[in-house]
C-alpha positions, 0 to 999 in steps of 0.5 A: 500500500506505501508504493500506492500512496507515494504513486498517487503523489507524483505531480505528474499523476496530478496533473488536470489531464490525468486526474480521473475519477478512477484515479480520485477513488484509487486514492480514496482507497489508499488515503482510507487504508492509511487512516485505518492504519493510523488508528490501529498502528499508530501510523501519523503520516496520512495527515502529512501524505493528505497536506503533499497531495492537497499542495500538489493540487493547487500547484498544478492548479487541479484544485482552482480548475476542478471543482469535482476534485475539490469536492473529492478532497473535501469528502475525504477530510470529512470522512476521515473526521479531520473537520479542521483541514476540512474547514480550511479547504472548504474556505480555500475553495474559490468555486462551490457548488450544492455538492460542496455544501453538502458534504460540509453539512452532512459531515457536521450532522454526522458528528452531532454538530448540529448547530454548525450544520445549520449555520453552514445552511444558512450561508448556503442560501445567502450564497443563493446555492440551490440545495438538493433533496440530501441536503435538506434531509440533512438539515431537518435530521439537525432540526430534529436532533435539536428539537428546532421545531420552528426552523424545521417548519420553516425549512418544510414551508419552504420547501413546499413553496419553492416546489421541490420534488418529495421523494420517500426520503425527505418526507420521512425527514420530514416526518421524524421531525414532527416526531422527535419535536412532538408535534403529532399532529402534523405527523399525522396529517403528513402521513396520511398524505403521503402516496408513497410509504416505506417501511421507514415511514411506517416505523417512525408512526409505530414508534411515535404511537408507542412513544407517546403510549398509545400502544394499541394504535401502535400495534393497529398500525403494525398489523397494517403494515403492509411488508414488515421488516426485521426493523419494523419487529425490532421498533413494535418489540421494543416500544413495547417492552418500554411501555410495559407491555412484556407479554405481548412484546413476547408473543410478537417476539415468538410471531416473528420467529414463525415467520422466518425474519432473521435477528440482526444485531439490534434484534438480539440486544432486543430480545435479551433485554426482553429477557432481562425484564422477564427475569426468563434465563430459559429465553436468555438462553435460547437467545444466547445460543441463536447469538452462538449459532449466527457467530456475533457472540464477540460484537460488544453490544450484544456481549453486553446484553448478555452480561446484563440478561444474566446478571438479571436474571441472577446467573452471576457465574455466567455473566462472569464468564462472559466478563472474563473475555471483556477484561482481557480485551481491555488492555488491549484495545483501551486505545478504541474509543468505541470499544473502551466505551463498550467495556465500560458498560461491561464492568458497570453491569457486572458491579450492577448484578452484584448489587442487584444479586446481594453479592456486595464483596464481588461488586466490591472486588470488581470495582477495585479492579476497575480502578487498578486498570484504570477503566473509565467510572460513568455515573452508572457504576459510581452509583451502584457502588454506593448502592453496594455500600447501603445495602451492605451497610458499611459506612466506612466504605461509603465514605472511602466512595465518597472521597474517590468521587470528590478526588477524580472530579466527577459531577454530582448530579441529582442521581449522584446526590441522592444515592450517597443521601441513601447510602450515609442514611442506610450506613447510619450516618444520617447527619452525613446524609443531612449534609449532601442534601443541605450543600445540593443547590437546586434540589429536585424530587429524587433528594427529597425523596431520599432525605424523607426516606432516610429520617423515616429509616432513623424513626424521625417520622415527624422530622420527615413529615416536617420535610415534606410539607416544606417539599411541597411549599417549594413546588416540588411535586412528589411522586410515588415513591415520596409517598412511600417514604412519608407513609412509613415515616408515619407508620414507624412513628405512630402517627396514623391521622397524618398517614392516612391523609398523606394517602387521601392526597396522593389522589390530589396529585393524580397519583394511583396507590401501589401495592407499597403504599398500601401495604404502608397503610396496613401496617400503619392501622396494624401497629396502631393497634386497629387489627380489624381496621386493617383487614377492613382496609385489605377488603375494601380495597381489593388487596386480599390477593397481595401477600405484603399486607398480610404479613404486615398485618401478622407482625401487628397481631404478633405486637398487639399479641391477637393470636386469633387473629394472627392465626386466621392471617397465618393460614392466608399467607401460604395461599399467596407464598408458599415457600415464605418462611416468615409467616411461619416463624411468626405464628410458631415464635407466637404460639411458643410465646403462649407455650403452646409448645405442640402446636408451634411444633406442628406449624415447623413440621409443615414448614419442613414437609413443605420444604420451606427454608428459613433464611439464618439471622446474621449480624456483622459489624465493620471494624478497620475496614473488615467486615465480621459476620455473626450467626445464633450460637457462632464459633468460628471467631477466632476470639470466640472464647474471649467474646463468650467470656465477656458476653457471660460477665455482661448479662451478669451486670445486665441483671443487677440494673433490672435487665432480665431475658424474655424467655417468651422468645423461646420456641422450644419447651425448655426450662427457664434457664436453659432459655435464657442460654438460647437468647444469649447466642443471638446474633447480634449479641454476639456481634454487639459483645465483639465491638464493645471489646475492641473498641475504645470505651465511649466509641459508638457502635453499629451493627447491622441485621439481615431480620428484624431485631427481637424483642429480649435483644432490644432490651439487652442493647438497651440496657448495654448502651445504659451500663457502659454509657455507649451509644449503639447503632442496630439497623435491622430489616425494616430500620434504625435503632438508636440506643442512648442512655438506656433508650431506643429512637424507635420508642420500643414501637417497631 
């Protein structure tokens, strides 16, 4: 190829006479070749070869006397991206013709500088240069990128008056702008109007209808349709699945299968997302082995949508392998920018499945690799990092996060903002948390979403009612999951009239109740202690079939101790969830409260006969960036003997100041000092007892929990933080416990 490029530079080669069309597209071949070399090799000689042969031009005068071969040079600097010598040789150009013109514009609209393309349009027409139909689709694609619904109509009007001849083309330009700039009804007249339709023209009207959600006029349309392309499936399929619609987007999914069109790559990517929002690892499966068979298993794109069906899906150990190919092409082609870009997205969705799956060590470990590799953060994997560090509840972590955003520069932006607002609340620092929400300049409805949240976490109901009501005299409107928040803030602070009046306004704010908030309010009347209010509710409102408001309200009969009614609950539960452990641990534990030792029994034996697992309660504590972990009756410490000890000589001084075991808690029919024994393994006494003897006295401890605290060991905390004058943090499955000076935050109503 070297003899080819410096044959093309021979000046005599250059001359008017010689200069053919062939000759032009030769060199277009070679100057091609070069650039790609330059970007693969490293090669930076093809701007110097194209400097040689543009001199020789105007040397020989080719390039004052040939417009065509100006024309030819100008398409190559704009094809090679290389816009600055583009702009200079466009300017250098004594003659320039609609051609001209159009090159220049369309290599701006190319590279998403719109603007530019249309300022160069309008020096088009003040040069009185006639544009052709590629031109004017050109600019209204501009138009519609930059949603200039005025300049667009202006460029239609005109085009009407000046009598241009529409092809398919330019009205389907024209048509996607009235789309992208939401002026529908004009779409709708164009396109009723047009006597010459493609599938182009077809699909934007599908795509507008599902855009603005009119999903049954889009689906009408689509069966209309008279030759539906893979395109037209790939637009009816996907529009669907945004609009919620998966089971039909399925079925069309399955009908273009029968019907023999062959997936393209967006198809797969299509078709795996789909996958992912079922949760269908059988479907993902299929795709993945079509992806197999038609050989583009190693396009990136697809690669990704593999990695998330998976890690969707919850088959981490394969999105892993997957990934491990990802990895080891990073180092090297980080060189690429499409492919860096690609990978990125690879190791974000991976951190994102560890999240979403629980398995916040290897999100963790992922994330350290991408920063020893030195792999680009989007705002995506810093938000689900710290999304790791709020479930996992290690705050010191979180804050370690905190500082490394600060440090590489990145923005925070709302989505930012609120996620570190989520993680110090959930961590348990929520005066942290007060502290990104007070330093935000223009709040939106995400933060105070957040904020209301975490006080409602921390059992600040009132503090969260307050934040609401001043959201609301700022503008802020709420959405659904503000609701959410306010209502538990009320439920875990007793305050039933305002929770019931938060719900009554939701219908103010055009807002229609989910199965979240209304299990919100079961739970509000149950802990208030209006059982028979609660099930009235439950009825009235249709909710007989949602499991979440009747384990809710069993939690209320087991803290109001209605054991009627909690068994009349109880044999509701299973109808719904089968396999949920947790109503039957909560009418077993509230039968061996009453001692009813058989019949607690019998409700563990149909657990077992029914194969149903209880999830083992778990404690752990951070301390010097380890996180300990503690199971009832843990020996595997390895200062188990020296945590034992100290936990025996505790319960000993507990019990001097008024401390005594709720031997109730006790499921099994023993004696009251062998139940005792029972209580003093829990979890999180264990992991209390470890905290306490490594670290300074006066030092505040918090501990975390995967189940909700009992009540023996709200007691036994209470009374530690009283003893030894500490102040003990415990965040459980539903929220927060501050225990100070022998008192909880939650005022013994959880």
């Amino acid at each position: 190829m070297r003899w080819t490029c410096e044959y093309l530079m021979h000046p005599h080669l250059l001359s008017p006479s010689n200069l053919t069309r062939n000759l032009i597209n030769t060199y277009k071949f070679a100057f091609l070749h070069i650039q790609h070399s330059s970007l693969v090799n490293g090669d930076s000689t093809y701007e110097s070869k194209m400097k040689t042969l543009h001199a020789n031009l105007i040397k020989n005068g080719s390039l004052l006397h040939n417009l065509q071969v100006g024309n030819r040079l100008l398409n190559l600097c704009v094809e090679s991206l290389n816009f600055g010598y583009a702009q200079k040789l466009f300017d250098e150009m004594l003659y320039r013709d609609v051609r001209t013109w159009t090159i220049q514009l369309s290599g701006f609209a190319r590279v998403g500088s719109f603007s530019s393309a249309l300022d160069c349009f309008r020096r088009m027409q003040n040069e009185c240069v006639w544009p052709n139909n590629f031109t004017l689709s050109s600019v209204l694609k501009c138009c519609s990128s930059l949603y200039e619904l005025r300049i667009g109509k202006s460029v239609h009007g005109w085009i009407v008056t000046s009598g241009i001849g529409l092809d398919v083309a330019l009205e389907n330009s024209i048509l996607d702008l009235y789309v992208k700039c939401e002026a529908f009804d004009y779409a709708k007249k164009l396109f009723e109007l047009m006597e010459d339709r493609d599938n182009v023209s077809w699909n934007i009207m599908v795509g507008a209808y599902l855009h603005i959600g009119e999903v049954e006029k889009s689906l009408c349309l689509f069966e209309r349709l008279p030759e539906k392309g893979v395109a037209s499936w790939n637009t009816i399929i996907d529009g669907l699945m945004k609009n919620g619609f998966q089971g039909i987007a399925l079925e069309l999914l399955y009908r273009m299968i029968i019907s023999g069109h062959v997936f393209n790559k967006v198809t797969f990517s299509i078709a795996l997302n789909l996958a992912s929002s079922l949760s269908n690892v059988e479907l993902g499966r299929w795709i993945h082995a079509c992806v197999l068979t038609f050989g583009v298993q190693d396009d990136r794109f697809i690669r990704n949508s593999l990695i998330d069906m998976y890690c969707k899906c919850g088959e981490m150990e394969k999105a892993s392998v997957l990934f491990q190919k990802v990895s080891r092409d990073f180092v090297r082609t980080r060189n690429s920018k499409t492919s860096c870009e690609a990978e990125i997205v690879s190791w974000s969705s991976m951190i994102s499945g560890y999240v979403r799956n629980g398995e916040y060590d290897d999100a963790f470990k992922t994330f350290r690799s991408m920063v020893c590799e030195q792999v680009g953060m989007s705002k995506f994997t810093l938000t689900s990092i710290v999304s790791a560090c709020a479930n996992a509840g290690i705050l010191e972590l979180g804050r370690q996060m905190h500082a490394y955003i600060m440090k590489v520069g990145h923005k925070i932006d709302a989505h930012l903002s609120s996620s570190l607002i989520d993680m110090y609340a959930k961590c348990g620092s929520l005066d942290d948390a007060w502290n990104i929400f007070n330093q935000t300049d223009s709040l939106n409805v995400v933060q105070w979403t957040s904020m209301i949240s975490g006080c409602a976490l921390h059992g600040q109901g009132r503090e969260a009612v307050k934040l609401f009501e001043h959201m609301m005299k700022k503008g802020v409107r709420p959405n659904e999951v503000t609701f959410i928040g306010v209502l538990t803030a009320c439920s875990h602070a007793g305050l039933l009239e305002d929770g019931c009046d938060y719900f009554k306004l939701m219908k103010g704010h055009d807002l229609k109740p989910g199965f979240e908030h209304f299990a919100c309010m079961v739970d509000l009347y149950g802990r208030a202690g209006r059982l028979n209010e609660a099930k009235e509710f439950i009825y009235n409102n249709s909710l007989s079939h949602l499991s979440a408001v009747w384990r809710s309200l069993l939690s209320s009969c087991r803290l109001h101790k209605d054991f009627a009614m909690a068994k009349w609950v109880s044999e509701k539960l299973p109808q719904h969830e089968p396999c949920d452990a947790g109503p039957y641990i909560l009418l077993s534990n509230m039968l061996a409260t009453e001692h009813k030792w058989e019949e607690s029994a019998k409700v563990r034996s149909l657990m077992q006969l029914r194969g149903v697992k209880k999830h083992p309660g778990q404690s752990w504590i951070q301390l010097k960036n380890l996180v300990h972990t503690f199971v009832a009756g843990d020996r595997s410490h390895p200062q188990d003997t020296e945590i034992y000890s100290y936990l025996e000589r505790l319960i000993g001084r507990l019990k001097e100041i008024g401390y005594s075991s709720d031997v109730q808690m006790v499921i099994q029919d023993v004696e009251e000092e062998q139940g005792e024994v029972f209580l003093s393994l829990h979890s999180e006494k264990l992991a209390l007892v470890y905290g306490i003897i490594s670290t300074p006295c006066g030092t505040p401890i918090q501990i975390m929990k995967n189940l909700r605290v009992c009540t023996d060991c709200h007691n036994f905390i209470k009374c530690t933080s009283k003893l030894l004058d500490r102040e003990i943090i415990v965040r459980d499955i539903r929220r927060f416990h501050h225990f100070k000076h022998g008192r909880c935050s939650c005022g013994d109503y959880w």
